[in-house]
C-alpha positions, 0 to 999 in steps of 0.5 A: 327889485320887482318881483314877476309873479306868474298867474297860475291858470286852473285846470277849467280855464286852460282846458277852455283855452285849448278847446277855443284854440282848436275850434278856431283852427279847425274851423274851415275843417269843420264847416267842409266835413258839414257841408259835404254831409248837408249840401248847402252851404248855408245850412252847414253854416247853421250847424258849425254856429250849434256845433261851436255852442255846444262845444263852447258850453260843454267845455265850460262845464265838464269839459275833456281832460284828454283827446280834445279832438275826439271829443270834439269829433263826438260833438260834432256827429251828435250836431249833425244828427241833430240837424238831421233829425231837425230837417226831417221833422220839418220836412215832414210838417211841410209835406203834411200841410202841403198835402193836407190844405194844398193852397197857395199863398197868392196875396195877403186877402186873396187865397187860390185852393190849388187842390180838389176841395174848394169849400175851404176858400168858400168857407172863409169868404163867408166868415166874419171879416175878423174870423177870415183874417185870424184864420189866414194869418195863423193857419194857411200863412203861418205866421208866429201866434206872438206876432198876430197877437200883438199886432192884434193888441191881444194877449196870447190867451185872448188871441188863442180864444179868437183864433178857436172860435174862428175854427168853430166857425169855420168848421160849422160854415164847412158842415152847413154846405158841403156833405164831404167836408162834413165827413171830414174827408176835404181832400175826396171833396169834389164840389164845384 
């Protein structure tokens, strides 16, 4: 005679298995409410992958005892605000540097200022090589600081006293030529 013994499953775990049961049902419902809200496909996909670790995580800790949708619901507008939020911080960063430097990336060594100041690109032409290139790839290409350093063979703090001692050069090669960039004023530079 065997005996079946039914494992009991505590409260945590169940709770888990219905919040993953319905964020997989719901999932085309989600992705569609987000893509509604955002426009783009691929960014209403980045937002449901957040979306389903947020509600993945908090499931695991504290969980809803009741109304899973509703909960679920709450998540996914505090997602969406988020991504917002995201989106105009960056879109912000893009229009100030856009407005700032107005240069266009048209080669690796070779920059086209596309603004009035054109002392930027003098500046950096008159600059030590190893200057010129640390200033290009951090600033004007923005490439991560991690990656510059090791392709550099430098530590983040070295990298970080190179990249500052090109922007002193570099702002002392702008005072020594051009009154305006002097002042600090780039974009009212007229120079030829």
């Amino acid at each position: 005679m065997h005996i079946l013994i039914q494992p009991q499953l505590d409260a945590p775990l169940t709770r888990g298995l219905a919040v993953n049961q319905r964020l997989l049902a719901g999932q085309q419902k989600f992705l569609g409410y987000l893509r509604r809200r955002l426009g783009s496909l691929d960014e209403a996909e980045d937002a449901l992958q957040n979306f389903s670790f947020k509600v993945i995580r908090a499931a695991q800790s504290s969980g809803p005892e009741e109304k899973i949708n509703a909960w679920m619901g709450q998540i996914l507008r505090h997602t969406l605000i988020d991504h917002y939020r995201r989106r105009a911080v960056r879109q912000r960063a893009e229009n100030a540097y856009a407005y700032e430097l107005s240069i266009t990336v048209t080669a690796p060594d070779d920059i086209e200022i596309t603004g009035q100041c054109r002392c930027l690109h003098k500046a950096l032409l008159r600059l030590r090589p190893d200057h010129a290139a640390i200033l290009r790839r951090a600033d004007l290409e923005e490439e991560p600081r991690a990656t510059i350093a090791t392709n550099l063979g430098l530590t983040p703090n070295a990298f970080n006293v190179r990249l500052h001692r090109a922007r002193q050069a570099l702002r002392q090669e702008l005072e020594a030529t051009c009154p305006a960039c002097r002042d600090g004023s780039f974009l009212d530079c007229a120079c030829s």
